[in-house]
C-alpha positions as CSV (number, residue, x, y, z in Angstrom):
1,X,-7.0,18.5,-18.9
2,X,-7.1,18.2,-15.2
3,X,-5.7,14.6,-15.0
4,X,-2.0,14.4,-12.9
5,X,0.7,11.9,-13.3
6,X,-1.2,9.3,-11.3
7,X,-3.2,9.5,-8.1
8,X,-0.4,9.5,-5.6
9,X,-2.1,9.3,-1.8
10,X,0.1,12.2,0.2
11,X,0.5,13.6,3.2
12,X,2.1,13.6,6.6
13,X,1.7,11.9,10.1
14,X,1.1,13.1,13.2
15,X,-0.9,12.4,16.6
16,X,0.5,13.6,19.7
17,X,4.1,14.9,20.7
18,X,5.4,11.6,18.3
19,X,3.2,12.4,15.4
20,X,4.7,14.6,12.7
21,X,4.5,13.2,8.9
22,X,2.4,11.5,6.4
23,X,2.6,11.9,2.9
24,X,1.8,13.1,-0.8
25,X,2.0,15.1,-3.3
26,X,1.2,13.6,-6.7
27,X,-2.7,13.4,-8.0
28,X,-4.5,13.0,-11.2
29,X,-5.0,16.3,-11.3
30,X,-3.3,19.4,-12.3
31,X,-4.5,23.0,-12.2
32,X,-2.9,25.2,-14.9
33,X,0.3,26.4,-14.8
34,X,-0.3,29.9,-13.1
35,X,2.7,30.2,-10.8
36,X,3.7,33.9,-11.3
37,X,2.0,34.1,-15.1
38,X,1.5,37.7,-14.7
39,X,0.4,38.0,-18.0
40,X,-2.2,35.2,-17.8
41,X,-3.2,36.4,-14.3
42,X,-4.4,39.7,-15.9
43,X,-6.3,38.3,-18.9
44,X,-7.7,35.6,-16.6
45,X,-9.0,38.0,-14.1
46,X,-10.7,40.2,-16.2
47,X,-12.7,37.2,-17.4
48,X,-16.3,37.4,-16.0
49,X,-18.3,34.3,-14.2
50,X,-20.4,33.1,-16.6
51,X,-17.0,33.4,-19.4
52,X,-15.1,31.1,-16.7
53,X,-17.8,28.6,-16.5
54,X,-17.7,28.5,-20.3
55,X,-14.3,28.4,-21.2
56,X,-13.0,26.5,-18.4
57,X,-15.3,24.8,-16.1
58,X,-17.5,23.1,-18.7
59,X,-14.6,22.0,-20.3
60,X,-13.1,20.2,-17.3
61,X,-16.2,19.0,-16.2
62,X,-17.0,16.9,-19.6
63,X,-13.2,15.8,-19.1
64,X,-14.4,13.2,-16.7
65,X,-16.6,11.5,-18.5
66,X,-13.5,9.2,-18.9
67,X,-14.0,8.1,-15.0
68,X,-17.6,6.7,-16.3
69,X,-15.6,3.0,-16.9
70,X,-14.8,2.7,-13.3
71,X,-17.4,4.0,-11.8
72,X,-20.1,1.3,-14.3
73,X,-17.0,-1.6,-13.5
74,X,-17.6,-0.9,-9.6
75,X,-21.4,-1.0,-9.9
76,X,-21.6,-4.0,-11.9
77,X,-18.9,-6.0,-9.6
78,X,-21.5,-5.0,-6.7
79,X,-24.1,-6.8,-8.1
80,X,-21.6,-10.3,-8.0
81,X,-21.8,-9.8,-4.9
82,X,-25.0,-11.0,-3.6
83,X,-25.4,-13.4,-6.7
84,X,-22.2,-15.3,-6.4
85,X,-19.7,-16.8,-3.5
86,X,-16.8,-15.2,-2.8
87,X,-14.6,-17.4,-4.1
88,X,-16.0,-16.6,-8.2
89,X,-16.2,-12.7,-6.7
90,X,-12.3,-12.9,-6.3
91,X,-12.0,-14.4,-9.6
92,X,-14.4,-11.6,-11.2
93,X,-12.6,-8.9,-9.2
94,X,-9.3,-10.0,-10.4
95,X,-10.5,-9.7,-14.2
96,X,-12.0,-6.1,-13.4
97,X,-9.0,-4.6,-11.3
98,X,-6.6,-6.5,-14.5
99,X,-9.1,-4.3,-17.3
100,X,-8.9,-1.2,-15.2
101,X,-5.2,-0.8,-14.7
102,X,-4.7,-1.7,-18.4
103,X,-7.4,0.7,-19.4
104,X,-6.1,4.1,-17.0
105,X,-2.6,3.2,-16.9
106,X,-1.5,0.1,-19.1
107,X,2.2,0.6,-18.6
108,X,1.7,-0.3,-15.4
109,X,0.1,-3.7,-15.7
110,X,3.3,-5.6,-16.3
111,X,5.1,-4.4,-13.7
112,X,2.3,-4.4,-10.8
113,X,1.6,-8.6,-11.9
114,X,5.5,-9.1,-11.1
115,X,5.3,-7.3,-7.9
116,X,2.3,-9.1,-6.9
117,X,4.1,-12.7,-7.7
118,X,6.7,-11.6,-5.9
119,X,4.8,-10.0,-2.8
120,X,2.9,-13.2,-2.6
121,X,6.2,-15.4,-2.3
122,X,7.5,-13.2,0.3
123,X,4.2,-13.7,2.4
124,X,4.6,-17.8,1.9
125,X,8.0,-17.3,3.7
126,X,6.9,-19.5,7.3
127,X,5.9,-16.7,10.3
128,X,9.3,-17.7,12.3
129,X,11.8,-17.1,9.7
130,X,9.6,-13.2,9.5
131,X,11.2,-10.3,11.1
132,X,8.3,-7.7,9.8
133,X,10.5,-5.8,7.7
134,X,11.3,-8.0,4.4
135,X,7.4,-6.7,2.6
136,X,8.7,-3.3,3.0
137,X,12.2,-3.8,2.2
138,X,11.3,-5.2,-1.3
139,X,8.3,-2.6,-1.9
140,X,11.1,0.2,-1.3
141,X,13.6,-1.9,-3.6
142,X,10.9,-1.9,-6.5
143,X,9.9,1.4,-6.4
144,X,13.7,2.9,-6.2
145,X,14.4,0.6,-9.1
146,X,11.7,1.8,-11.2
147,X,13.2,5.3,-10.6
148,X,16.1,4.6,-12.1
149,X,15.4,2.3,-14.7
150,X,12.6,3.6,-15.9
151,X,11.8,6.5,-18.2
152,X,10.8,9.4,-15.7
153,X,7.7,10.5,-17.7
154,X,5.9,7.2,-17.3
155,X,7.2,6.2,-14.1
156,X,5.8,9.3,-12.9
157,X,2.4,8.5,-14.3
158,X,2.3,5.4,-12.7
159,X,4.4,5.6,-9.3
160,X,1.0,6.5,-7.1
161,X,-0.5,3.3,-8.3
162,X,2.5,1.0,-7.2
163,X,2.7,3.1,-4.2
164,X,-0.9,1.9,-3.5
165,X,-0.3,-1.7,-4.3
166,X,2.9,-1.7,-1.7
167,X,0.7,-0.3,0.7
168,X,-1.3,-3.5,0.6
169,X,1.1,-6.0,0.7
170,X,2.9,-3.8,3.5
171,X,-0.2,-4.0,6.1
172,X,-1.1,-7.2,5.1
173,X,2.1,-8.9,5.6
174,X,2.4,-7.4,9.3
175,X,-1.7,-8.2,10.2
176,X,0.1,-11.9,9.4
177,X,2.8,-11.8,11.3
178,X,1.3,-10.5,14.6
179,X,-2.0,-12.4,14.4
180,X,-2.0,-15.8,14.1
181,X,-5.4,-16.1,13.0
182,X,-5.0,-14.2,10.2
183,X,-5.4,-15.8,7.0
184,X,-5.9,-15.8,3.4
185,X,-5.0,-17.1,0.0
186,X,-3.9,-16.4,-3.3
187,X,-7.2,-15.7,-5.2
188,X,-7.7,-13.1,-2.0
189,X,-4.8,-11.4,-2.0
190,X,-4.2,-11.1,-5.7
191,X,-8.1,-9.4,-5.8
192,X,-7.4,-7.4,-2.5
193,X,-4.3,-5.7,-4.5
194,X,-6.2,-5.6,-7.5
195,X,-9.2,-4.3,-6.5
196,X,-10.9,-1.8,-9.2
197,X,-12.2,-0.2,-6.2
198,X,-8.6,0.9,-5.0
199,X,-6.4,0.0,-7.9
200,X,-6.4,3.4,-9.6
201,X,-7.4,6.3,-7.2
202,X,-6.6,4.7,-3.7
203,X,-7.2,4.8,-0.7
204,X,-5.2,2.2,1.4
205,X,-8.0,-0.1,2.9
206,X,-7.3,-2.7,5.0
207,X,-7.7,-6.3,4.1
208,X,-9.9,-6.9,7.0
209,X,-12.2,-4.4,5.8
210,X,-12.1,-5.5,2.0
211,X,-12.3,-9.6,3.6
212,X,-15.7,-7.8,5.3
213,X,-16.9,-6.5,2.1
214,X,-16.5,-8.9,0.2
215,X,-18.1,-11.6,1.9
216,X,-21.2,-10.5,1.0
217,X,-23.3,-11.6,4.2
218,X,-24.5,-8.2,4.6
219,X,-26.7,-8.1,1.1
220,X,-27.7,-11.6,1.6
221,X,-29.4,-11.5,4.7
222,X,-31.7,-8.5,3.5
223,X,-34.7,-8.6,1.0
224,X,-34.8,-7.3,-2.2
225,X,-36.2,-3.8,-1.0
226,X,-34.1,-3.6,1.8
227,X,-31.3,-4.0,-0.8
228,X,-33.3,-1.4,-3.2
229,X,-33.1,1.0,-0.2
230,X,-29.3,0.4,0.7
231,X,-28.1,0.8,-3.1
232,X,-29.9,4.2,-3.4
233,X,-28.7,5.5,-0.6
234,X,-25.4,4.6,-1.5
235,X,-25.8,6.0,-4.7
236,X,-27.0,9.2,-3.0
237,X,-23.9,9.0,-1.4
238,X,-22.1,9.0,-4.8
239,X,-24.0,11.8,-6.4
240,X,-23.1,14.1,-3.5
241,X,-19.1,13.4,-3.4
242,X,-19.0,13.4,-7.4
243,X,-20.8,17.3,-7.1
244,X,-18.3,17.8,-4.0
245,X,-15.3,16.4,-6.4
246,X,-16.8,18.9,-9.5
247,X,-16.4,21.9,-7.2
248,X,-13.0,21.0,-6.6
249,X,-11.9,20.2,-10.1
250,X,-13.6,23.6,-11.2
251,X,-11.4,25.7,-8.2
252,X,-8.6,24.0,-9.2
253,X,-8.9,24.8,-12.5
254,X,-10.5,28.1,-13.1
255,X,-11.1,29.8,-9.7
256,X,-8.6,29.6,-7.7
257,X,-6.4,32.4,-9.2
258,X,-9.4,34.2,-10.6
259,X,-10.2,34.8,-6.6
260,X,-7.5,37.0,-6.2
261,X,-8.8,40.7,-7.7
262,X,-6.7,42.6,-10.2
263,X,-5.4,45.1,-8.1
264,X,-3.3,42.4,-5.7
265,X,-3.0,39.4,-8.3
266,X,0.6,41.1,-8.9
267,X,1.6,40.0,-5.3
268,X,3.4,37.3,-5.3
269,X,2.3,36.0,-2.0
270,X,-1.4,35.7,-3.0
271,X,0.0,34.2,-6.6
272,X,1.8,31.5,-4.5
273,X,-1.8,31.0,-2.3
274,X,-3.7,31.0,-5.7
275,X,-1.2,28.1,-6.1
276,X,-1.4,26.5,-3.8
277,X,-5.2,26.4,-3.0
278,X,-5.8,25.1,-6.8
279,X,-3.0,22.2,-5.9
280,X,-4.9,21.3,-2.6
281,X,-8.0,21.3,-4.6
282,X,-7.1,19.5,-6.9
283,X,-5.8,16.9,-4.3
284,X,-9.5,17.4,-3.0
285,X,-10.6,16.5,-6.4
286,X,-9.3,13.0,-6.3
287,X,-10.2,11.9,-3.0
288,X,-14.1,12.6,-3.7
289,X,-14.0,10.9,-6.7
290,X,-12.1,8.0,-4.5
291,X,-14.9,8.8,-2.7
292,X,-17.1,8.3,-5.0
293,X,-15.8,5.0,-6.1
294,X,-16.1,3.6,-2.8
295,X,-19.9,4.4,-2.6
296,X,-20.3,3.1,-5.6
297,X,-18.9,-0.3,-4.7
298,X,-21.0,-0.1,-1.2
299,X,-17.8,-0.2,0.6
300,X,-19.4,1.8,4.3
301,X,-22.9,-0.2,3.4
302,X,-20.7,-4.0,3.3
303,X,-18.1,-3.3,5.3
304,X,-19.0,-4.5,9.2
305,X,-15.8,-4.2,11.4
306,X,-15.1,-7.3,13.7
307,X,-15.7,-6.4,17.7
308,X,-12.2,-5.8,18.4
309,X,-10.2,-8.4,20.3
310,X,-6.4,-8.8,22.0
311,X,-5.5,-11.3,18.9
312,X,-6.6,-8.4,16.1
313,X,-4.4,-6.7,14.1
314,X,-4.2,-3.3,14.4
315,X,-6.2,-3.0,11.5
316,X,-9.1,-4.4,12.4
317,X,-11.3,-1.7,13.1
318,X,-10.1,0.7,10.8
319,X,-13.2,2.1,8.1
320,X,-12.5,3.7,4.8
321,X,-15.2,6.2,6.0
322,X,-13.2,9.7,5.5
323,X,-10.3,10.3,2.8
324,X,-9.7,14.1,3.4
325,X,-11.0,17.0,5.5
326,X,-11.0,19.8,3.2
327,X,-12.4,22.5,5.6
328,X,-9.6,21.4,8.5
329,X,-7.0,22.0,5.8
330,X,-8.0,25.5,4.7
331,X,-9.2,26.8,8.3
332,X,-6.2,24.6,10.4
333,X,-5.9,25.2,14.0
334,X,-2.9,23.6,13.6
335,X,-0.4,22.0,10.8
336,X,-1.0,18.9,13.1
337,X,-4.1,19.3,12.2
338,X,-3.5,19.7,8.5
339,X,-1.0,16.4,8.2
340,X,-3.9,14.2,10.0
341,X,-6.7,15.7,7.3
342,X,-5.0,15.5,4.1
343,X,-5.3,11.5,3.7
344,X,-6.9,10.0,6.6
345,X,-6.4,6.2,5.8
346,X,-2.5,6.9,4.6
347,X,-2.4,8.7,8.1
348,X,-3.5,5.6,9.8
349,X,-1.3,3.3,7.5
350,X,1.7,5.1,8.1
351,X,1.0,5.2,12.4
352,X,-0.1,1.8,12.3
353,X,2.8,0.4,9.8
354,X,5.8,2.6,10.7
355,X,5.2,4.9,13.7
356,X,3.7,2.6,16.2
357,X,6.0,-0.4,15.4
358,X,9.4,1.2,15.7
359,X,8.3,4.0,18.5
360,X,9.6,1.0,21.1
361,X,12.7,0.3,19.4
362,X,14.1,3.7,18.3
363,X,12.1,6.4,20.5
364,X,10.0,8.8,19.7
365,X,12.0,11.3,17.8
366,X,13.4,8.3,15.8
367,X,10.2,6.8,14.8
368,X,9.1,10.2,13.6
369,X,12.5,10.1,11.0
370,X,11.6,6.8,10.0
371,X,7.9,7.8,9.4
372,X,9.7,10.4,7.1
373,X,11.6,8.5,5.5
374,X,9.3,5.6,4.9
375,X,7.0,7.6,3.5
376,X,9.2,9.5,1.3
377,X,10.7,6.5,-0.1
378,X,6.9,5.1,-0.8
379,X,6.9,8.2,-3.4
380,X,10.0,7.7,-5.1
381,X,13.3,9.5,-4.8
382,X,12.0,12.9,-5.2
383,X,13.9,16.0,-3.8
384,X,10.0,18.3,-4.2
385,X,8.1,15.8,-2.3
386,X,11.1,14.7,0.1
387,X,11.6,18.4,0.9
388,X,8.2,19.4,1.7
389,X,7.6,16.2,3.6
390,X,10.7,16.7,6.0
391,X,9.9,20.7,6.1
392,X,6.4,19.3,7.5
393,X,7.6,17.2,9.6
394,X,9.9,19.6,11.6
395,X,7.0,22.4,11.2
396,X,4.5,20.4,12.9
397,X,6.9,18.6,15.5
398,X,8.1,22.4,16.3
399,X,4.6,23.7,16.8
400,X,3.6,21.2,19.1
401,X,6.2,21.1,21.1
402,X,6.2,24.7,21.5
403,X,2.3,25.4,21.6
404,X,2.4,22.5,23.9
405,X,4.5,24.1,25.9
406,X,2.6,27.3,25.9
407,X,-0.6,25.3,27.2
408,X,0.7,23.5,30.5
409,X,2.5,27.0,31.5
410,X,-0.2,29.1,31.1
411,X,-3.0,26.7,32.1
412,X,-4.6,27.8,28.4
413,X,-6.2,26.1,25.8
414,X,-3.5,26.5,22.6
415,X,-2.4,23.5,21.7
416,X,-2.1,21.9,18.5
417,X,-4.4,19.4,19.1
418,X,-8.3,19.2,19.9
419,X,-9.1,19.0,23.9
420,X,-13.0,18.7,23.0
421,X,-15.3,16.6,21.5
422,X,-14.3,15.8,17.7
423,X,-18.1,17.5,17.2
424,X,-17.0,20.6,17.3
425,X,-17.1,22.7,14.2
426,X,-13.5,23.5,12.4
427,X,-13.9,27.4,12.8
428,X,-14.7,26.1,16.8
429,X,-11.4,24.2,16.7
430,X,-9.5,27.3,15.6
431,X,-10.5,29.2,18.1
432,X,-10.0,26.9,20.7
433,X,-13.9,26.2,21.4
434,X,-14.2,23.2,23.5
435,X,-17.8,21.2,23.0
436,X,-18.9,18.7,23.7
437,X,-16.7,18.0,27.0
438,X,-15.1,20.4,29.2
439,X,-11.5,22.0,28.2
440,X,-8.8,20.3,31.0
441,X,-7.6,24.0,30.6
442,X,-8.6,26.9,33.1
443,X,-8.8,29.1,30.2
444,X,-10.4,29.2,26.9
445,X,-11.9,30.8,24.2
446,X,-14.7,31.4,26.2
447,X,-13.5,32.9,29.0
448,X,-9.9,34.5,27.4
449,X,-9.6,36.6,24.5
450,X,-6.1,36.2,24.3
451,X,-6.7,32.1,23.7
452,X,-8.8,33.4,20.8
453,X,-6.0,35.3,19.2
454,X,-3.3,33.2,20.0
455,X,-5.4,30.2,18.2
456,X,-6.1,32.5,15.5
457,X,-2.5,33.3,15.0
458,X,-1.3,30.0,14.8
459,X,-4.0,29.0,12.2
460,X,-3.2,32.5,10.0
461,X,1.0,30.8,10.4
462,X,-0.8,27.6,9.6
463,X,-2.4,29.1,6.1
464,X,1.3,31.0,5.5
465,X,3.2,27.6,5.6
466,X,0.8,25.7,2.8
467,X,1.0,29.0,0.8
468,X,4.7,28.3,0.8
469,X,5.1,24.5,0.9
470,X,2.2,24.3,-2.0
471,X,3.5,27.3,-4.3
472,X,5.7,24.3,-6.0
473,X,3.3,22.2,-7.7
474,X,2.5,24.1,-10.4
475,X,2.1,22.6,-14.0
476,X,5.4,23.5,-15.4
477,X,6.8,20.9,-18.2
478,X,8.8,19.3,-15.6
479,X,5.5,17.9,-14.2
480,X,5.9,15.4,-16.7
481,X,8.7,14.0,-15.3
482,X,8.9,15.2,-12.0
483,X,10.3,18.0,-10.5
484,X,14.4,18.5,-9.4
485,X,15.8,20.4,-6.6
486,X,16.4,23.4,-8.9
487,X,12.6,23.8,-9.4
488,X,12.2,24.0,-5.2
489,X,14.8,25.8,-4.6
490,X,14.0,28.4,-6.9
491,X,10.5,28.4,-5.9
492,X,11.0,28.9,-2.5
493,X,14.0,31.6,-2.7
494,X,11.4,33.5,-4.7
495,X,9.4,33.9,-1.6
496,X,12.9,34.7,0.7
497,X,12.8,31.2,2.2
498,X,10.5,33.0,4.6
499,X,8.5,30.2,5.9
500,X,11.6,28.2,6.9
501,X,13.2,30.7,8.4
502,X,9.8,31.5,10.4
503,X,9.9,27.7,11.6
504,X,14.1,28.2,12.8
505,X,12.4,31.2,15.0
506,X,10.0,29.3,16.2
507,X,12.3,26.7,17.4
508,X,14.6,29.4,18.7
509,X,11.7,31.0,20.8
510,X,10.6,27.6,22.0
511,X,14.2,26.8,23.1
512,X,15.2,29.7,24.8
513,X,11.7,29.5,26.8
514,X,12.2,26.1,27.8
């Protein structure tokens, strides 16, 4: 009921003036199709609570009793981990990643075995004869071929889970080329792409932090109830982001349009925010159940990041500790903000893998297309996801160039990004709250209430741009197969184009000020 074509890690990039994209857009999950269902808006709203929960949120709930597989697989492969070296864990994690692609998405099994062969040949290639570049030339060259020679419907089931695997070979194919200590072999990187813990859901984790994991010195140095303590906390852990992930699924699902009362549900505005919050939610969905998975495998409890050194990779000290911030998506103080939240580690893979690399060759501005386009490639050749990425892309680059602006002239605290300590609540950062440390600004929401509202505005444009960008992914029969450019175009001429043409003002203002 609530599963999507595949999970499919999205979302943009940003970090200063030179951050602007990440990417995503495809999940497991699907709300139901309410985009401008009048009809079903009516009957839906007039449904009480307790009807809800029985018609829809009970129903969607006992649909993921078919996650129970991976989540025993991951707990069992824990226990290998104290009881056996890491050489037969490989072997064992092989066998278990192989069973869980073939049981969640079989026809992708074939097809993710030949681009690991081939992945792994391309690695073999000696360091001097590597530019950086050949990994993701031939992920790109697999995935575009796929979308043509494939049929569309299964392609698009199993394009998130390719995307994931290229990912891998991608990060660890530079960590090789700029440290020479780096090293591994087969049975490791055949596991590290096949690993049940990431195969399906995601996220991108380093092969540092899985080599960390895996080693399993952390269990073995502790006694049996030190290890009794660690794997209930960790299943603590678990419980809490499978409830968290429940919630989600259940917004997504029933709530989100049955939110909006009777009397305004026949706005098409708050339709396309009804949406769009069940889309995010439903993107919310699968990253606490990613979540979950990782707990479940004791991935934070295992994983001890090396003291970081000149010869590390980039890499290195990267934790698969946060997937999403739902709470900085939905109260942004910025779409900066929003791009760094959606999918934390494909945020970092994408600055460490595409941005930082070609910032020295191409500039700034450049690196920031490239980002773009490297992303939107990683998700196939789709006009709905390409168009939203780039429309991201200039929003956030616009807004923090102009709000930027705005902040040196008038000596205020407004711009897109945090100047406080990361502490600070998400309603704080909105406002422009600075805790923790002192604002480098003379004024601030403290002292200013016109930094207040000016915050507040830009988070209010902030929740107007997802309505907008969002409205699209709705569960229309072209889900199936993906959407076209007909389906965006007449999504967002339904709504006047209005949030694009708000951006092409704000570039104008920012212009003609500067």
């Amino acid at each position: 009921m609530f599963y999507k074509d595949n999970y499919d890690y999205d979302m943009m990039y940003p970090d200063e003036e030179s951050d602007c994209l990440d990417c995503n857009s495809d999940n497991l999950n699907k709300p139901p199709n309410l985009a401008y269902d009048y009809d079903y808006l009516e009957i839906h709203n007039s449904e009480t609570f307790l009807q809800i929960l029985k018609n829809c949120v009970f129903t969607s709930i006992d649909a993921t009793s078919n996650f129970s597989t991976l989540f025993i697989a991951n707990i069992l492969l824990r226990l290998f981990i104290k009881f056996v070296p890491p050489r037969a864990y490989h072997l064992v994690s092989i066998l278990t990643g192989i069973f869980i692609v073939n049981y969640y998405a079989a026809e992708s099994l074939f097809l993710m075995s030949v681009y690991t062969v081939i992945s792994y040949i391309c690695l073999c290639v000696p360091r001097k004869h590597q530019r950086g570049i050949e990994m993701l030339a031939i992920s790109l060259f697999t995935i575009l071929i796929c979308e043509y020679s494939m049929d569309p419907a299964s392609w698009h089931r199993i394009r998130g889970i390719i995307m994931i695997a290229a990912m891998k070979a991608v990060s660890i194919s530079l960590d090789s080329k700029n440290n020479r200590n780096f090293s591994f072999n087969i049975w490791e990187y055949i596991a590290y792409i096949f690993s049940p813990l990431t195969c399906i859901f995601g996220p991108w984790m380093s092969f540092y932090n899985y080599k960390a994991m895996t080693s399993g010195t952390v269990e073995r140095k502790l006694t049996i109830r030190q290890i009794i303590v660690l794997w209930l906390g960790d299943l603590g852990v678990a419980l809490k982001n499978f409830i968290v992930a429940l919630i989600f699924l259940s917004i997504s699902n029933c709530f989100a349009q049955w939110f909006i009362p009777n009397y305004i549900s026949d706005g098409k505005w708050f339709t396309a925010y009804g949406d769009a919050l069940s889309f995010r939610s439903s993107h919310y969905f699968i990253c606490y159940v990613s979540s979950t998975v990782l707990s479940l495998g004791g991935v934070t409890s295992l994983i001890h990041p090396p003291t970081s050194t000149p010869t590390e990779s980039i890499s290195s000290t990267m934790t698969p500790a946060t997937i999403t911030r739902p709470i900085d998506i939905e109260l942004p103080r910025s779409l900066v903000q929003v791009v760094i939240s959606w999918n934390v580690p494909m945020h970092t893979w994408l600055k460490s893998y595409i941005f930082r690399p070609s910032i020295n060759h191409v500039g700034k501005f450049n690196a920031v297309i490239l980002t773009y386009l490297a992303s939107s490639l990683l998700h196939g050749l789709n006009f709905q996801i390409a168009a939203v990425l780039l429309s991201l892309g200039l929003y956030t680059y616009i807004e923090f160039k102009l709000r930027n602006h705005l902040a040196n002239t008038f000596n205020a605290c407004i711009g897109s990004r945090r100047c406080y300590s990361s502490s600070a609540s998400s309603v704080k950062s909105i406002i422009g709250f600075c805790g923790g440390t002192e604002c480098r600004y003379q004024l601030n929401s403290k002292n200013s209430i016109k930094v207040l509202l000016t915050n507040i505005g830009f988070s209010l444009l902030a929740v107007f741009h997802l309505a907008y960008l969002g409205l699209m992914f709705d569960t229309s029969e072209l889900q199936e197969t993906g959407y076209n450019y007909l389906h965006t175009i007449e999504k967002w001429s339904q709504l006047g184009f209005a949030s694009h043409l708000i951006a092409l003002s704000t570039y104008i203002i920012y212009y003609l000020i500067t």
